[in-house]
C-alpha positions in Angstrom: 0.0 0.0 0.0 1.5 3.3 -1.3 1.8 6.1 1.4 1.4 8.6 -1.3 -1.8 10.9 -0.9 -3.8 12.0 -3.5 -4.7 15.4 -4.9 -8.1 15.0 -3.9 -7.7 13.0 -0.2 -9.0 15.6 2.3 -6.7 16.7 5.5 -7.5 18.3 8.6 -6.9 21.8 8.4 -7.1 24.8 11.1 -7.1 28.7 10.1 -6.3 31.2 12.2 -3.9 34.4 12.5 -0.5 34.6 10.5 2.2 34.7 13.0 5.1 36.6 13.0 7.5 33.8 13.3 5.4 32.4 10.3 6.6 35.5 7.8 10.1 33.6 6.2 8.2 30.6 5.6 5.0 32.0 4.4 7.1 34.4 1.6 8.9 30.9 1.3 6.0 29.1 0.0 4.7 32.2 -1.7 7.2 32.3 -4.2 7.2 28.9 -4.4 3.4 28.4 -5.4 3.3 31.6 -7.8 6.8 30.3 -9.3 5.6 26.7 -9.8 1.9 28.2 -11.2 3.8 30.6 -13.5 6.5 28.1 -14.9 9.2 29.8 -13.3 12.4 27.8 -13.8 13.4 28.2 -10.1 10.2 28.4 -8.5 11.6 29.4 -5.3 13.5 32.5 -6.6 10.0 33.8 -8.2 10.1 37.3 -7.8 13.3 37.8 -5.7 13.8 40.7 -4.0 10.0 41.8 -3.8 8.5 41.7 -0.8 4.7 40.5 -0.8 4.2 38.6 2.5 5.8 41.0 5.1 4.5 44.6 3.8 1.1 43.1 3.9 1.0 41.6 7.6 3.1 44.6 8.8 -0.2 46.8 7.3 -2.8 44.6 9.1 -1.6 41.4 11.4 -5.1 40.8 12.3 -6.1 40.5 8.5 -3.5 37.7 7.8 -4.2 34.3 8.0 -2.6 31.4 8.3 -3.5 27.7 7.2 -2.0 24.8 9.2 -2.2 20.9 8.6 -0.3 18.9 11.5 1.0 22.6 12.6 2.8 23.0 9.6 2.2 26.0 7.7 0.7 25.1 4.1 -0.9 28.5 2.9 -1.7 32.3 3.5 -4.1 34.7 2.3 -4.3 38.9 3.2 -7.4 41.3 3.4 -6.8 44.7 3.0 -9.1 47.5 3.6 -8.8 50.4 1.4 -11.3 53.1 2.3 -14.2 51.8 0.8 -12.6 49.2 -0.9 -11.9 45.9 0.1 -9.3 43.0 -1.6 -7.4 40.1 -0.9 -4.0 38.2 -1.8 -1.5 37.4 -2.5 -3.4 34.2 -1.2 -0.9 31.5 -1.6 -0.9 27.5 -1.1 2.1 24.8 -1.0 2.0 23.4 -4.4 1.7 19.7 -2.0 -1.2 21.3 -0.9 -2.6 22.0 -4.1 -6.7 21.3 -5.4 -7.5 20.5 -1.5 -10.2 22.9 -0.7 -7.6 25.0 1.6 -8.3 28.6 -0.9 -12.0 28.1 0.2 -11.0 28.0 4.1 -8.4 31.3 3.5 -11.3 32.8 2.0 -14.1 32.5 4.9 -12.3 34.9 7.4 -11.7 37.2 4.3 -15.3 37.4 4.0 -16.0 37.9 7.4 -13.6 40.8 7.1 -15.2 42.6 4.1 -18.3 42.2 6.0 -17.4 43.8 9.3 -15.5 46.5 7.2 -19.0 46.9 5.3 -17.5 46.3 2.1 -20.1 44.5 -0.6 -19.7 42.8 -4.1 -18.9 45.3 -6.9 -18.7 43.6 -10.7 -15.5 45.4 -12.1 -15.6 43.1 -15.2 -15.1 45.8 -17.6 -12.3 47.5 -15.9 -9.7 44.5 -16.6 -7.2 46.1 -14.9 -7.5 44.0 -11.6 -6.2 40.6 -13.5 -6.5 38.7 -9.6 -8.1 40.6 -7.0 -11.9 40.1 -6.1 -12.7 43.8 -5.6 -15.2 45.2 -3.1 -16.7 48.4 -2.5 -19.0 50.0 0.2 -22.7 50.1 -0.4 -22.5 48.0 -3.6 -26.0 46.7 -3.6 -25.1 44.3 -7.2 -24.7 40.9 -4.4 -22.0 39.6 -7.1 -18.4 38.8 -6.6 -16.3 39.0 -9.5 -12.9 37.6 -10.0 -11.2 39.2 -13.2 -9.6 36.9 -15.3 
């Protein structure tokens, strides 16, 4: 019997608050899953130098999130209120952790977030401009969520 898991087996995984302690290895798998996703030929040196993980928890420590499987840290994702808009990223998985449901999970205190900060769906389809950010805005009554391709 192989010990190998499958794409699709489901794990046991716990949200909660990014850590400080967490930063290096949550820019580590950062670069790796963007690398990996954009064909990067050394996924872990995907965007060098730039710093996407650090300058966002710095901003708002109690809008980053952590996932966790056996208290190892598999995946991140940011919320950022911006007046009366609202967005999220870079929301990143391990590439192991891949097609597991763990984007939904990141999302759900996300949500929570735009809703306390009163932030609502707002289609932004024909802007383009956005290529991966959900965008929100206050008093948006169109109960959509886009996510511009």
């Amino acid at each position: 019997m192989s010990s190998q898991r499958t794409a699709t087996e489901a794990i046991d995984v716990s949200i909660e608050h990014l850590r400080e302690e967490d930063l290096l290895e949550a820019d580590r798998i950062f670069r790796l899953a963007f690398g990996t996703f954009m064909g990067h030929p050394d996924p872990a040196q995907y965007r060098a130098g730039a710093d996407f993980i650090r300058t966002r928890w710095i901003t708002d420590p109690g809008a980053a999130f952590a996932a966790r499987t056996q208290g190892r840290l598999v995946g991140t994702n940011f919320g950022t209120n911006w007046g009366s808009v609202g967005f999220f990223g870079p929301l990143t998985i391990h590439p192991d952790y891949w097609d597991r449901g763990i984007g939904k999970l990141l999302m759900e205190p996300i949500m929570a977030l735009f809703s306390q900060w009163r932030t609502t769906p707002r289609d932004y389809s024909r802007l383009r401009k956005a290529r991966s950010t959900w965008v929100f805005i206050k008093g948006s009554g169109s109960g959509r969520v886009f996510l511009p391709q």
